[in-house]
Z-matrix of the N, CA and C atoms (Angstrom, degrees):
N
C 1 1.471
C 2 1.525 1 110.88
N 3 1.115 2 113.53 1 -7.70
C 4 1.581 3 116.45 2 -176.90
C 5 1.494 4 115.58 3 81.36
N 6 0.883 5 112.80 4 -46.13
C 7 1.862 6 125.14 5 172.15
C 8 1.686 7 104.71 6 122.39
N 9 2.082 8 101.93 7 31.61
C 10 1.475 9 82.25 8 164.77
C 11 1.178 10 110.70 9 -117.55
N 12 1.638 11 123.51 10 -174.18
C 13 0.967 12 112.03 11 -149.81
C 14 1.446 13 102.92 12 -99.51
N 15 1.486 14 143.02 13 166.34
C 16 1.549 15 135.10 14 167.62
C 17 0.946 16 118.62 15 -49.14
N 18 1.259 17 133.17 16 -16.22
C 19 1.659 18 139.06 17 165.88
C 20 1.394 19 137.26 18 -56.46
N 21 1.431 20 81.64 19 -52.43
C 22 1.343 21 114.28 20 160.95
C 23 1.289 22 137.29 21 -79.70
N 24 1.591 23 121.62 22 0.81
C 25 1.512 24 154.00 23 161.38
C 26 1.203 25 119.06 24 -63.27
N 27 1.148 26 86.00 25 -74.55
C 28 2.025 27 113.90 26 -177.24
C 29 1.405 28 107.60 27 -155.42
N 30 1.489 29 96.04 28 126.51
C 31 1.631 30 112.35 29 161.23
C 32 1.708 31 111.59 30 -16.58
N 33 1.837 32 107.26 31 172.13
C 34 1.019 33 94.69 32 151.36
C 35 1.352 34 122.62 33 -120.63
N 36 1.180 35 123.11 34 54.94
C 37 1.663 36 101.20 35 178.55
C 38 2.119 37 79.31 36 -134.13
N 39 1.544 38 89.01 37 25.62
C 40 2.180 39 78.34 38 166.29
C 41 1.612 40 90.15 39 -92.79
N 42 1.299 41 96.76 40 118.34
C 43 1.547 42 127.60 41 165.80
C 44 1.603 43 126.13 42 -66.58
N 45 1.126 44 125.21 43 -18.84
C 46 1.680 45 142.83 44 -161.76
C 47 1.465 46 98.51 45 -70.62
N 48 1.165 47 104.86 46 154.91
C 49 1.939 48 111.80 47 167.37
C 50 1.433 49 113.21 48 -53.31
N 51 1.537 50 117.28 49 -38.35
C 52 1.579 51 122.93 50 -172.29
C 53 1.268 52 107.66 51 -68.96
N 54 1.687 53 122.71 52 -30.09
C 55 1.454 54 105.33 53 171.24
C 56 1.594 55 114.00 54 -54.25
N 57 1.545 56 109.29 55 -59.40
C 58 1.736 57 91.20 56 -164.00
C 59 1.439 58 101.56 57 -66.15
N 60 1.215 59 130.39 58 -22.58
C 61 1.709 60 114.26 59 173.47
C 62 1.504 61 111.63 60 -29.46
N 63 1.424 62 102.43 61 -40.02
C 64 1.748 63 117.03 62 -140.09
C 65 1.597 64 75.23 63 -86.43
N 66 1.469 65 114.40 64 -66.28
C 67 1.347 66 94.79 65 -164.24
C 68 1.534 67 135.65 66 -86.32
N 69 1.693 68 119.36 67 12.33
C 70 1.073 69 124.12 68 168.01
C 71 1.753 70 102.13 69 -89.77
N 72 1.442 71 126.61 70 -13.62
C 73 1.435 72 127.68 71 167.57
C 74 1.171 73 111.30 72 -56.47
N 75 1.672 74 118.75 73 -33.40
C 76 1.601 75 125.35 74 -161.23
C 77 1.600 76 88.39 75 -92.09
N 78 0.983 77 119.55 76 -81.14
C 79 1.676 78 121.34 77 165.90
C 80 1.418 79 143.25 78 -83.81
N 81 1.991 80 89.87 79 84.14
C 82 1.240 81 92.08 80 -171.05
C 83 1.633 82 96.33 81 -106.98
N 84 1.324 83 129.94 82 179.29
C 85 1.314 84 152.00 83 -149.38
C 86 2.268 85 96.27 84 -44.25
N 87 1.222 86 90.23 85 -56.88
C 88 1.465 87 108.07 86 176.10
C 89 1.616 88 111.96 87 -62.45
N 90 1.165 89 119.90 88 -54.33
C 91 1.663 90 112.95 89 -177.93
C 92 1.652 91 103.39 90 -57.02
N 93 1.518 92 111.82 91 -44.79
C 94 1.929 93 129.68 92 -164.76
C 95 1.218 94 91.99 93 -54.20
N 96 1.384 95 130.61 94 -53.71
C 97 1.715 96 141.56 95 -145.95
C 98 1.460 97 82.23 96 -96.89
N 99 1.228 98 157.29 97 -92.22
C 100 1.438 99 150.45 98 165.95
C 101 1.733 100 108.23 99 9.43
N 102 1.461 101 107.83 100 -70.24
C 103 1.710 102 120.85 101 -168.10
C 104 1.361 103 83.28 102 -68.16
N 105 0.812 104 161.39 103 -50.83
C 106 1.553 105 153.02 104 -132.76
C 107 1.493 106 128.88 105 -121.85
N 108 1.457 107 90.11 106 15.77
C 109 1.823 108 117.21 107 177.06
C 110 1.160 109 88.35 108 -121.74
N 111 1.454 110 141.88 109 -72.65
C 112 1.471 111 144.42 110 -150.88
C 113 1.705 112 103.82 111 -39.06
N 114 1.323 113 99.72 112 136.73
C 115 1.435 114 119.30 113 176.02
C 116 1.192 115 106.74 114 -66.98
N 117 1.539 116 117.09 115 -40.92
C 118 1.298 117 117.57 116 177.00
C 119 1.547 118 120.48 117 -51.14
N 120 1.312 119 90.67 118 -74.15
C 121 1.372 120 120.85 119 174.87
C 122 2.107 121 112.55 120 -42.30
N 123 1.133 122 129.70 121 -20.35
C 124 1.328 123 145.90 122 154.92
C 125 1.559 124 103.63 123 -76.88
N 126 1.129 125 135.59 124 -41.48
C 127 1.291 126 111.77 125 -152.09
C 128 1.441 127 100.68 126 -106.47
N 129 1.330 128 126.74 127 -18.52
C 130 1.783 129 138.05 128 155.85
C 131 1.547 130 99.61 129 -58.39
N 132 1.406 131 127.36 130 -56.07
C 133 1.440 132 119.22 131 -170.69
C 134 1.459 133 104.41 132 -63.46
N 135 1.080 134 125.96 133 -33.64
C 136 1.825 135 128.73 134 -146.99
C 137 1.730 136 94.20 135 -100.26
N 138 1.474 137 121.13 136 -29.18
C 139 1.510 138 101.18 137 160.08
C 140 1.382 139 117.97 138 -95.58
N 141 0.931 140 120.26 139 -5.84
C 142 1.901 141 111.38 140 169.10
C 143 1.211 142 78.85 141 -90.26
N 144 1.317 143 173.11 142 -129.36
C 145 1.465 144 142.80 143 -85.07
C 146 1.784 145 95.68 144 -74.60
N 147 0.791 146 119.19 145 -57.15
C 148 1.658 147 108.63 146 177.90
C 149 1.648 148 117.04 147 -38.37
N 150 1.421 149 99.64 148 -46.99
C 151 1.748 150 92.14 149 172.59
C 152 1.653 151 105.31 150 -86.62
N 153 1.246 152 135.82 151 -33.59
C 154 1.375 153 121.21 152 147.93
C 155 1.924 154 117.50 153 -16.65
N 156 1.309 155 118.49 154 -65.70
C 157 0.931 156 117.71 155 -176.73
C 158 1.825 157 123.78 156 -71.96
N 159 1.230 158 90.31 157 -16.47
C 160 1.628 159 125.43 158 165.54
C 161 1.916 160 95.87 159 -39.35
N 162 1.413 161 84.68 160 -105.15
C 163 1.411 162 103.51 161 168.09
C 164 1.732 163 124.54 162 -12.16
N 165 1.256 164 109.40 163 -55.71
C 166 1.546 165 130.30 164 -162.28
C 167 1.439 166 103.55 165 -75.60
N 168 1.462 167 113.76 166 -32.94
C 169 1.748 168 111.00 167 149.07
C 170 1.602 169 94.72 168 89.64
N 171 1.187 170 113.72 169 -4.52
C 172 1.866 171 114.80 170 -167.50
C 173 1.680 172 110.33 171 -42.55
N 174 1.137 173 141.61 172 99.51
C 175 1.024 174 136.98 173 165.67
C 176 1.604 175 115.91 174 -30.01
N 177 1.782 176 123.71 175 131.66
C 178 1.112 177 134.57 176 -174.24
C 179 1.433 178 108.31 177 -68.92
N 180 1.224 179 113.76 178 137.17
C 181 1.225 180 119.89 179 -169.89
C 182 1.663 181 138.69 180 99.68
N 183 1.064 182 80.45 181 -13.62
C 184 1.913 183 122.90 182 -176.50
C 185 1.387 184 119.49 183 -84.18
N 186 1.278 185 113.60 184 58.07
C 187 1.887 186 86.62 185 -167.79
C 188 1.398 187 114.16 186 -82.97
N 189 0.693 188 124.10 187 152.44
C 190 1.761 189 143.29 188 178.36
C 191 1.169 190 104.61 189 -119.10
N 192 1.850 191 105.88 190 162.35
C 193 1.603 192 133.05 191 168.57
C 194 1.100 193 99.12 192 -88.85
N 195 1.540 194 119.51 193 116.37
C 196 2.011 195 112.09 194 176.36
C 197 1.751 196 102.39 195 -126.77
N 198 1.085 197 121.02 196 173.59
C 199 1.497 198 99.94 197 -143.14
C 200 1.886 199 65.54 198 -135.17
N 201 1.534 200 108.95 199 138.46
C 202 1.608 201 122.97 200 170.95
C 203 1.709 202 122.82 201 -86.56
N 204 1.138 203 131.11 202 52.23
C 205 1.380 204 123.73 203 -176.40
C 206 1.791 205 141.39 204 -32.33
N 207 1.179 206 107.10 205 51.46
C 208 1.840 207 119.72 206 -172.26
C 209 1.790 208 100.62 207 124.10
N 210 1.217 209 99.23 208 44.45
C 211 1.462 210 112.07 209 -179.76
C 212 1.554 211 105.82 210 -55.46
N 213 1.241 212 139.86 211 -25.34
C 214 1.452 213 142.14 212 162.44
C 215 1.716 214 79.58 213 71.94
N 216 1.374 215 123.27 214 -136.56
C 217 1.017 216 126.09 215 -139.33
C 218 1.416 217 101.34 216 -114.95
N 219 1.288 218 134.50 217 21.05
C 220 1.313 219 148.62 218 169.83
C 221 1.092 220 143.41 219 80.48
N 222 1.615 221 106.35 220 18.09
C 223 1.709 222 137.36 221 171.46
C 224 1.793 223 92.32 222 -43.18
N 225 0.788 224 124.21 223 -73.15
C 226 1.773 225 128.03 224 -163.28
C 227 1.596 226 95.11 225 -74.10
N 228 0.941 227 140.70 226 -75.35
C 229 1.251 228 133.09 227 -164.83
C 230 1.391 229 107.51 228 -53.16
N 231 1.563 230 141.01 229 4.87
C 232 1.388 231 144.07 230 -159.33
C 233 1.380 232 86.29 231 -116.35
N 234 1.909 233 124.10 232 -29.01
C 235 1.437 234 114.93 233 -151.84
C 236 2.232 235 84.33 234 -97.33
N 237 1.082 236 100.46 235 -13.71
C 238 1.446 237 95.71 236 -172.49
C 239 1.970 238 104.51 237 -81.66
N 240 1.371 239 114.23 238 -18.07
C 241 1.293 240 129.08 239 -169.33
C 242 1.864 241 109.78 240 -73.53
N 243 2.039 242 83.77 241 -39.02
C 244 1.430 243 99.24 242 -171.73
C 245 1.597 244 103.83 243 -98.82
N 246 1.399 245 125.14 244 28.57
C 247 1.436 246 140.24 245 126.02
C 248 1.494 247 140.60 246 -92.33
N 249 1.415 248 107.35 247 9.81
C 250 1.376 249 136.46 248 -175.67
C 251 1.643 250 110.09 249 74.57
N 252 1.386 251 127.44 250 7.87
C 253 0.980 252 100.26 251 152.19
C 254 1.798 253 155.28 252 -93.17
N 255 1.014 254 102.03 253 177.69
C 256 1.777 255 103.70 254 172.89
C 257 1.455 256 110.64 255 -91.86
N 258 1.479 257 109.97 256 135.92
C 259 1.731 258 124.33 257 173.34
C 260 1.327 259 120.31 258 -128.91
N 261 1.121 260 80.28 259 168.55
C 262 2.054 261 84.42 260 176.18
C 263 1.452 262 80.62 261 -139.97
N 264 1.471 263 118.37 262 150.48
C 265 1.345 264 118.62 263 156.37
C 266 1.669 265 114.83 264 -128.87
N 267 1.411 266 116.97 265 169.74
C 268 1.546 267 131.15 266 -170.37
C 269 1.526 268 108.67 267 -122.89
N 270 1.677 269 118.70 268 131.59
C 271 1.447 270 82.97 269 160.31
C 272 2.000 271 78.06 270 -173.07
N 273 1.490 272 89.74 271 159.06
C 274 1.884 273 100.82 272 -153.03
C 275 2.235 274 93.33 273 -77.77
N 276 1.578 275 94.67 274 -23.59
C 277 1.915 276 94.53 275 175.25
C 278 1.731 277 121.23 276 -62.98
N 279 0.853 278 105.78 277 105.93
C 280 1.546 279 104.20 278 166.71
C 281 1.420 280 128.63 279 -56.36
N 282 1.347 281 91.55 280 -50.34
C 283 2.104 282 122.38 281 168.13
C 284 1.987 283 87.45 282 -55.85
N 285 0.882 284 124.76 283 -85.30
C 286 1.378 285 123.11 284 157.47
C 287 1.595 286 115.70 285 20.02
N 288 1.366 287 99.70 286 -118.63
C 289 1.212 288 119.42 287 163.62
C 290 1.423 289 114.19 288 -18.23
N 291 1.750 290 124.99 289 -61.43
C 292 1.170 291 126.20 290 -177.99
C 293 1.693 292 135.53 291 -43.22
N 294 1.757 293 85.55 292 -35.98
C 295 1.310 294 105.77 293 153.85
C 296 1.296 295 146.37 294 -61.44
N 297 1.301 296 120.53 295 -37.34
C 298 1.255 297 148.48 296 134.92
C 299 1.612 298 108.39 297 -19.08
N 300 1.276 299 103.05 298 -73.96
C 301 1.519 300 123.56 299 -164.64
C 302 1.623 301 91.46 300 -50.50
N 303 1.188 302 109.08 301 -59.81
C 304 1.652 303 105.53 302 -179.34
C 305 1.090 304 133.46 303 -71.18
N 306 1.631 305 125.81 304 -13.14
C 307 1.232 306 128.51 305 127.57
C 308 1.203 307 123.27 306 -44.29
N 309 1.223 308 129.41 307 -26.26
C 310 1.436 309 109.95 308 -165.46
C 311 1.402 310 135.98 309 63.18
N 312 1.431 311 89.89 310 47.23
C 313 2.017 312 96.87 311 -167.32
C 314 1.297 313 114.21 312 -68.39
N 315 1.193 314 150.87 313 156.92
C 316 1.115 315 124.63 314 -174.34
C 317 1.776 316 113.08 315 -106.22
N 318 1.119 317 129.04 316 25.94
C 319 1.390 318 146.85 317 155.77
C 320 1.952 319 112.05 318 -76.49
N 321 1.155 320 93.92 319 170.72
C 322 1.435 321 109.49 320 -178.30
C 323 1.656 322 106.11 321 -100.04
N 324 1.273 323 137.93 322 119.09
C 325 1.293 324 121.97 323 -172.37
C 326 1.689 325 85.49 324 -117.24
N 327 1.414 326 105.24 325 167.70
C 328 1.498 327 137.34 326 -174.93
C 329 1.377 328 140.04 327 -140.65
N 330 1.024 329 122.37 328 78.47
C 331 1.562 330 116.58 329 -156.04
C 332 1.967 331 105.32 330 -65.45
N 333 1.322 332 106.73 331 117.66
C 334 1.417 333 145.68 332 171.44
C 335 1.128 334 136.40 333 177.86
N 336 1.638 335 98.98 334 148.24
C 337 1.605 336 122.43 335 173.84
C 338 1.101 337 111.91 336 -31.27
N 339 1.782 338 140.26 337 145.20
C 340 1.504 339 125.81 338 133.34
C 341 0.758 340 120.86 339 -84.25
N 342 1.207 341 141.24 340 -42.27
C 343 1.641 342 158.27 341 112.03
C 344 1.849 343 97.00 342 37.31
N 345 1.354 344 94.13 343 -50.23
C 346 2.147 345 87.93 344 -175.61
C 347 1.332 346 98.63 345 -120.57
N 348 1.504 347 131.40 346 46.07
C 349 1.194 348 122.49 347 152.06
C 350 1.552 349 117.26 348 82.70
N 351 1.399 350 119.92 349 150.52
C 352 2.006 351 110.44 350 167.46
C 353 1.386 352 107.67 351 -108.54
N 354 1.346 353 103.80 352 154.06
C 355 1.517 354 96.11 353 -169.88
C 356 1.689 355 89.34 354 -110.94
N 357 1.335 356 111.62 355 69.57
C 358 2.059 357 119.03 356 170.18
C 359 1.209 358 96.58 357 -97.17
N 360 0.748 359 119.13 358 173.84
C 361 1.969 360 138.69 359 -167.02
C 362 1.606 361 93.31 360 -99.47
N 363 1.209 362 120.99 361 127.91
C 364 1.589 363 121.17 362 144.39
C 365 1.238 364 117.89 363 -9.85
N 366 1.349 365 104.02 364 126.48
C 367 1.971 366 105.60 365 177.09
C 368 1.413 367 114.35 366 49.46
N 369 1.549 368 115.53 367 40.32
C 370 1.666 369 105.54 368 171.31
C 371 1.906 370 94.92 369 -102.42
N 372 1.182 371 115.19 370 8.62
C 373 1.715 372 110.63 371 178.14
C 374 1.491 373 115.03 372 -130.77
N 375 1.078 374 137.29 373 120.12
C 376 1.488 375 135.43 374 172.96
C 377 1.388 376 91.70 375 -46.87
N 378 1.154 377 134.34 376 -70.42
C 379 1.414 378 125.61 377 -151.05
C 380 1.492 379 113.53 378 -160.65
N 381 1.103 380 121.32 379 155.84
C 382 1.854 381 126.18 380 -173.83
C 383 1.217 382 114.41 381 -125.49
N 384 1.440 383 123.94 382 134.42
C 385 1.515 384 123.60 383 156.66
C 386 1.351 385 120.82 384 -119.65
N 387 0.794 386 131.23 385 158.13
C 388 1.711 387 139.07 386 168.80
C 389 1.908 388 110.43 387 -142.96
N 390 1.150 389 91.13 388 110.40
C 391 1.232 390 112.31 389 155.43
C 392 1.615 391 135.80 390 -100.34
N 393 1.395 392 112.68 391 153.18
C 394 1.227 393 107.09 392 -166.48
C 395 2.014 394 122.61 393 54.42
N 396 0.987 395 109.95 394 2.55
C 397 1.335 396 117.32 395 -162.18
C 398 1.606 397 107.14 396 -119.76
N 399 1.426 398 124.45 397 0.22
C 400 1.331 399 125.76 398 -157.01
C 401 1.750 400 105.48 399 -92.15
N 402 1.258 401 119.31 400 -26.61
C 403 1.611 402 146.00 401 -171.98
C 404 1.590 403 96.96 402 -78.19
N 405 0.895 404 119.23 403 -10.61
C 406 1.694 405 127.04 404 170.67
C 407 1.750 406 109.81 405 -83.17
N 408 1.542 407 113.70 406 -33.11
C 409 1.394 408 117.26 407 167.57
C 410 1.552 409 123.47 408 -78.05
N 411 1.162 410 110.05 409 -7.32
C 412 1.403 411 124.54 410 -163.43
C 413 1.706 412 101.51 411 -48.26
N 414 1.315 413 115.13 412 -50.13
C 415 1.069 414 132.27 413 -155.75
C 416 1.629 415 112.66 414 -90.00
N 417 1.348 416 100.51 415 -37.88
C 418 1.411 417 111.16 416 -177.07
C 419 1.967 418 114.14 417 -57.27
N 420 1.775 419 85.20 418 151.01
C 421 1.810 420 101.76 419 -173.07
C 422 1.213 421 102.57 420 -62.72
């Protein structure tokens, strides 16, 4: 892979089988479990979801269903849990997700694209964040 990142490969709205090749090569079981131990890598996710929730203005006390967009392995969706709310999260890594699973996050994760849209019903989420995941639109029409 050279040591760049899938982002930096190919856009994301390239649809083809070779994209996720490209990007389950970058995040495979070992890179996911790597990103998702790092101290670093926790403490960048855990204040953008805090100012994520910043933003979203949710009155305290209030919990809501908010939906995680490239939740990776569930660093942010864990910090939305430990505000009382409920999540579901999305995200195109399998290795990802898997990680998650073995954390034991306490959200619902889902392996899919954002890139092609969710097919949830209108108003099934108070509100959405995505972190770390926004540099994937960069490119898109």
């Amino acid at each position: 892979m050279s040591g760049k990142r899938p982002e930096q490969v190919a856009p994301a709205d390239v649809v083809s089988l070779g994209f996720y090749n490209i990007f389950e090569q970058f995040y495979d079981i070992v890179e996911a479990k790597k990103y998702s131990d790092s101290s670093r890598m926790i403490a960048i996710q855990t204040e953008l979801a805090e100012r994520a929730l910043q933003i979203l203005a949710i009155p305290k006390n209030k919990p809501k269903l908010l939906l995680d967009i490239g939740c990776g392995s569930g660093i942010s969706g864990t910090v939305l849990s430990d505000h009382g709310h409920m999540w579901m999260g999305t995200d195109i890594s399998r290795a990802m997700l898997d990680v998650a699973a073995t954390r034991k996050v306490p959200g619902d994760v889902l392996h899919a694209d954002m890139g092609h849209g969710f097919n949830f019903r209108p108003g099934t989420f108070d509100g959405a964040i995505s972190i770390s995941a926004i540099q994937w639109l960069c490119s898109a029409e």
